[in-house]
C-alpha positions in Angstrom: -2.2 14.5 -25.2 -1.4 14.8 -28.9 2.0 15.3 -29.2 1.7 18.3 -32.0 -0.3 20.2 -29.3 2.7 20.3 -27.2 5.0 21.8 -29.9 1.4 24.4 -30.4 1.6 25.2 -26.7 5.8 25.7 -26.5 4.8 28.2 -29.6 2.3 29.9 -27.7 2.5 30.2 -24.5 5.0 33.5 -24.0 2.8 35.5 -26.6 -0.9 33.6 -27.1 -3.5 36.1 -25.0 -4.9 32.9 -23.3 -1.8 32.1 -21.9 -0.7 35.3 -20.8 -4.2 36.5 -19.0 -4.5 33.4 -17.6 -0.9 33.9 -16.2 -2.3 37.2 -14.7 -5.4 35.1 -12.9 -3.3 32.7 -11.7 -0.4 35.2 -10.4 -3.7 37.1 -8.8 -5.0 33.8 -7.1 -1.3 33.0 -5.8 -1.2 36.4 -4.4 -3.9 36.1 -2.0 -1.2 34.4 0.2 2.0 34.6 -1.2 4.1 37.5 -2.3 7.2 37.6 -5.2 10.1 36.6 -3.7 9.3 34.6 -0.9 11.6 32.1 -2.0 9.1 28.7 -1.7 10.0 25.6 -3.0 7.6 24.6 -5.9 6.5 21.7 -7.6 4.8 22.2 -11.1 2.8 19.2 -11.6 2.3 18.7 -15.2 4.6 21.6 -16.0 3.7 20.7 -19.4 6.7 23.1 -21.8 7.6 25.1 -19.0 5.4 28.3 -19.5 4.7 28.3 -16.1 7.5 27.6 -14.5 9.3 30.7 -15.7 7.1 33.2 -14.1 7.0 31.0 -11.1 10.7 31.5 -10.6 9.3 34.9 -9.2 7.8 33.2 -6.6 10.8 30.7 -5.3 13.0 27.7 -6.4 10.8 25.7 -9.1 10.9 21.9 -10.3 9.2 21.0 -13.1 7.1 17.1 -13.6 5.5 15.7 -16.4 4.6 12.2 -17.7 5.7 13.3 -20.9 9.0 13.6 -22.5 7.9 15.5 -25.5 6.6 18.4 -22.7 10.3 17.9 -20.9 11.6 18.5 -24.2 10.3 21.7 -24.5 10.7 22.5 -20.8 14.3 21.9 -21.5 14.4 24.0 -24.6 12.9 27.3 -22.6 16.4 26.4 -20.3 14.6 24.7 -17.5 17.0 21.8 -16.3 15.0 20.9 -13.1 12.8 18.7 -14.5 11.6 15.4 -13.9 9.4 12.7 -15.8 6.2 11.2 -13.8 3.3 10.9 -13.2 1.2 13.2 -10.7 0.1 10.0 -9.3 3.4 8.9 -8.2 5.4 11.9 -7.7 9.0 11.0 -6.6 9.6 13.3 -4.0 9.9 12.9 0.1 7.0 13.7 2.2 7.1 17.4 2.7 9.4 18.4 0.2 7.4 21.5 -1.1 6.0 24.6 0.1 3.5 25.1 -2.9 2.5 22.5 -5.8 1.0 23.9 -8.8 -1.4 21.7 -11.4 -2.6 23.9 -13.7 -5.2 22.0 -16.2 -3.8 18.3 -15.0 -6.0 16.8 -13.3 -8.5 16.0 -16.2 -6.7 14.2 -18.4 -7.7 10.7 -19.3 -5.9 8.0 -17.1 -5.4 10.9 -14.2 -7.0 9.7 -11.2 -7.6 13.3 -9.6 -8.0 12.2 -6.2 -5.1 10.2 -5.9 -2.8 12.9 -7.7 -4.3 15.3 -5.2 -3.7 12.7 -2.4 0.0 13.2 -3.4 0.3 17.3 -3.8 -0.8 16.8 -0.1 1.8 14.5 1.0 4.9 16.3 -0.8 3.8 19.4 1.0 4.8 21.1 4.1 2.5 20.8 6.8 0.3 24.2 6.2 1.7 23.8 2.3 -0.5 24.9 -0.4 -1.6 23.8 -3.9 -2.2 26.4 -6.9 -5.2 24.6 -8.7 -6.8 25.1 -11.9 -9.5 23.0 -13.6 -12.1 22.9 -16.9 -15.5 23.9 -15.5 -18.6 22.4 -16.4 -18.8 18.9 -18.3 -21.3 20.1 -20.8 -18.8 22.3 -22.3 -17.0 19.7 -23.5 -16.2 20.4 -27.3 -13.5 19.7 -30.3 -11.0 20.8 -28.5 -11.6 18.4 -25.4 -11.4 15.8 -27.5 -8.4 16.9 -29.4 -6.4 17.3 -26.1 -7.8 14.3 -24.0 -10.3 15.8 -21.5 -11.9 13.1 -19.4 -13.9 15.3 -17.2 -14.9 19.1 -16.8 -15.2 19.8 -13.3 -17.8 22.4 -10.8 -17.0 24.5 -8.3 -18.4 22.4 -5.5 -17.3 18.9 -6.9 -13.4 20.5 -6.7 -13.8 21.5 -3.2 -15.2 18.3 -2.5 -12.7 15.7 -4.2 -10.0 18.4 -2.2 -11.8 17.7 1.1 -11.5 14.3 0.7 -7.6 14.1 -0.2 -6.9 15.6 3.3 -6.6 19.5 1.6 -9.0 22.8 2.9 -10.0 25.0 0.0 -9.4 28.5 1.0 -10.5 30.4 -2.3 -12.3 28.7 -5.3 -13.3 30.8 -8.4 -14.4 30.5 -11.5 -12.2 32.1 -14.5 -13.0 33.1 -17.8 -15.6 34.6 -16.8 -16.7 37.3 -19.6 -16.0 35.3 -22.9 -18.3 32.3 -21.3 -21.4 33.6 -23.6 -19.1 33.7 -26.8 -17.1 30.2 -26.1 -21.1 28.5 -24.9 -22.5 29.8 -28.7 -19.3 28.5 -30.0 -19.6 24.7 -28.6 -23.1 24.3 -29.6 -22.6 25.4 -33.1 -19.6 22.9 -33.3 -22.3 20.0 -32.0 -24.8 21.4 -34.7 -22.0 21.7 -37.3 -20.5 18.0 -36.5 -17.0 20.2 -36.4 -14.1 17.9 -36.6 -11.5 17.8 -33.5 -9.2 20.8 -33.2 -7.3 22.6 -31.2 -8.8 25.9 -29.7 -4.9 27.2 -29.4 -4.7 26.8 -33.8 -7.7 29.3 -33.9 -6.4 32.5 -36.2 -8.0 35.1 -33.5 -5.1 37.7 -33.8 -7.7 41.0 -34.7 -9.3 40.0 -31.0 -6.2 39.2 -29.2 -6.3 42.7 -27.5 -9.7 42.8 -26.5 -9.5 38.7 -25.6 -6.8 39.3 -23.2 -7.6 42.7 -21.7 -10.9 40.2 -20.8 -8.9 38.5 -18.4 -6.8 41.1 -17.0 -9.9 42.3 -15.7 -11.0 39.3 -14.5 -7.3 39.1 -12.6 -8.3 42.3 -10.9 -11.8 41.2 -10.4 -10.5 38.0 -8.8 -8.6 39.3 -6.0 -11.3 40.7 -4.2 -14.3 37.6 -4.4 -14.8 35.0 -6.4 -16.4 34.9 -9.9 -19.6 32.9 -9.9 -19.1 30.8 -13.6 -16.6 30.6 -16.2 -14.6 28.1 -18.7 -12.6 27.5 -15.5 -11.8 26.8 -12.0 -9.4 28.5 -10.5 -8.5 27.8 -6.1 -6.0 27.2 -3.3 -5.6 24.7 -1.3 -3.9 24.1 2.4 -2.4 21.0 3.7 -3.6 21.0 7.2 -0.7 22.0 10.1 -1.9 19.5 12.3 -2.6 15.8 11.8 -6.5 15.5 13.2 -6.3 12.8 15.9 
């Protein structure tokens, strides 16, 4: 990724509404198994500058990996000191080291092979161990901003559950997210592809008059999501287990 957009995410992530209602989705998904204070050991997998980690201290003892030392430097600067640099493809931790692994908007990344990265969430998990997943939904959305920050691929609801099957892993919930701004952001892609609008990032929009309304969006949706899944979005949102028995 560019480095300036990790220096636009450390800026926004405590206040931006995207951040913060996707928080509340993601807290809302984690729920639907776990509870605050469980004390879990967690690996954030492309922890990125550390957003994430601080609300998942709520949750248990957190370590932090990224590939990137301009993220860890940000991670660091938010006063998270358990951090280490890799790659989600060659995570250096034991076997079942973790209760939970987190990758929150990893796994499409140019030069992330998804499988393999999810190959090892499995192995650094406990036996019955889950992983907190979120993804880009639908590859025809890709836009400026995919560019800008290095999508390879947008993902669907069954291709995730399938690429998860295969890596040894049994989706127990798989949503999509962002539901109720889909119309807006779909208008807003195609007029960029009529427009020829040159790469930017979606997180240096000036949208402060429909912050409110932007994030009370997915505050619903946080409610709406603990009870059934959404059925499309600008995401994908799911957990995981690691099997507790080896078959054969």
């Amino acid at each position: 990724m560019d480095a300036a957009e990790y220096e636009l995410m450390y800026k926004a992530e405590d206040s931006h509404w995207w951040y913060r209602g996707m928080a509340a989705i993601m807290r809302a998904v984690l729920e639907r198994r776990y509870a605050r204070g469980q004390g879990l050991g967690i690996l954030d997998a492309g922890c990125g500058t550390g957003g994430t980690m601080s609300w998942l201290s709520e949750y248990g003892r957190v370590v932090g990996l990224d590939f990137s030392a301009h993220a860890l430097h940000y991670t660091r600067l938010r006063g998270h000191e358990r951090v280490v640099q890799a790659s989600v493809t060659e995570i250096p931790f034991a076997a079942g080291t973790f209760d939970l692994v987190v990758s929150l908007d990893v796994l499409y990344f140019m030069h992330v092979r998804d499988e393999l990265a999810l190959k090892e969430f499995s192995r650094v998990l406990v036996p019955g161990g889950r992983v907190l997943l979120r993804l880009p939904a639908y590859d025809w959305l890709r836009g400026a901003h995919d560019r800008k920050v290095s999508t390879a691929h947008r993902y669907t609801r069954k291709e995730a559950v399938e690429k998860l099957r295969r890596s040894g892993l049994t989706p127990e919930f798989m949503s999509y997210a962002n539901t109720l701004l889909f119309p807006a952001v779909v208008v807003k892609r195609v007029l960029d592809r009529l427009l020829s609008a040159p790469p930017s990032s979606d997180l240096a929009l000036d949208m402060k008059s429909l912050a409110p309304y932007l994030g009370s969006c997915l505050v619903l949706e946080s409610h709406l999501i603990r009870k059934s899944p959404l059925p499309f979005g600008l995401s994908l949102v799911g957990l995981a287990q690691k099997p507790l028995f080896r078959n054969g």
